[in-house]
N, C-alpha and C positions, 0 to 999 in steps of 0.2 A: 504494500500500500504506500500508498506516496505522502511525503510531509501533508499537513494542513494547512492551512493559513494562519501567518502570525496573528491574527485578530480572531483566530478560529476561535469558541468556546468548547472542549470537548463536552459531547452530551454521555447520558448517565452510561458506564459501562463500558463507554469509549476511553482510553487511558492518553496520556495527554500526545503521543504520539500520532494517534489518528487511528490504532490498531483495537479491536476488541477483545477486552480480559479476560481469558479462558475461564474465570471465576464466574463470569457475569451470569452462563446460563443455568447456575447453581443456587445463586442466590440473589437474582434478579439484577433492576437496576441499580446501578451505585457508584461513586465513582471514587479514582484514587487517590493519593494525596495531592498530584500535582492539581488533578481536574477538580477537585471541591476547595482547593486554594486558590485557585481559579475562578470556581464560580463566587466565591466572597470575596473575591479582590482585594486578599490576606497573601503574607507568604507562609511558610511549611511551619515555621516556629510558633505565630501565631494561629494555626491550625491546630497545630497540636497543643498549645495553653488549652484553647476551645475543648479539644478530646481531653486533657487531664482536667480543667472546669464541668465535663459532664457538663458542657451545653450543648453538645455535636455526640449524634451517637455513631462511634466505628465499632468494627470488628477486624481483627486481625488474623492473616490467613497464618497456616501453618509456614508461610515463607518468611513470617514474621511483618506484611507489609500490611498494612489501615487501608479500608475500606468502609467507604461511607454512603450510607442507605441515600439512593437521591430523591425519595418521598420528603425528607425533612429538610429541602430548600423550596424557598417559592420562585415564583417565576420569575423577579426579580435577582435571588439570586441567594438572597439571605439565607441565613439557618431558621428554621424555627423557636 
């Protein structure tokens, strides 16, 4: 698959490269760290304060990387 556009947003399950996360058809849509830092227009550190505040909820695959349910952003962009 080919780059995206620098002003690309990746959508949910798409990972920030443009490819889709072999996880996605496991457990739905969600996206990774770069693409839910992304959609809050945060970087990785303040993504992750977000996941240790338990105000973002991930889950971590057995490869050790956060995955983020994309039900709990709006369409805007925010977390809930």
């Amino acid at each position: 698959m080919t780059q995206p556009p620098q002003d690309h947003r990746p959508e949910a399950g798409e990972n920030s490269t443009g490819s889709w996360h072999p996880m996605y058809e496991r457990i739905g849509p969600f996206y990774d760290s770069s693409g839910a830092a992304d959609r809050l227009g945060v970087d990785e550190e303040a993504l992750a304060a977000r996941r240790e505040e338990r105000t973002l909820l991930a889950m971590r695959t057995g490869s050790g990387e956060w995955l983020y349910p994309a039900w709990q952003f709006t369409v805007e962009g925010s977390g809930t």
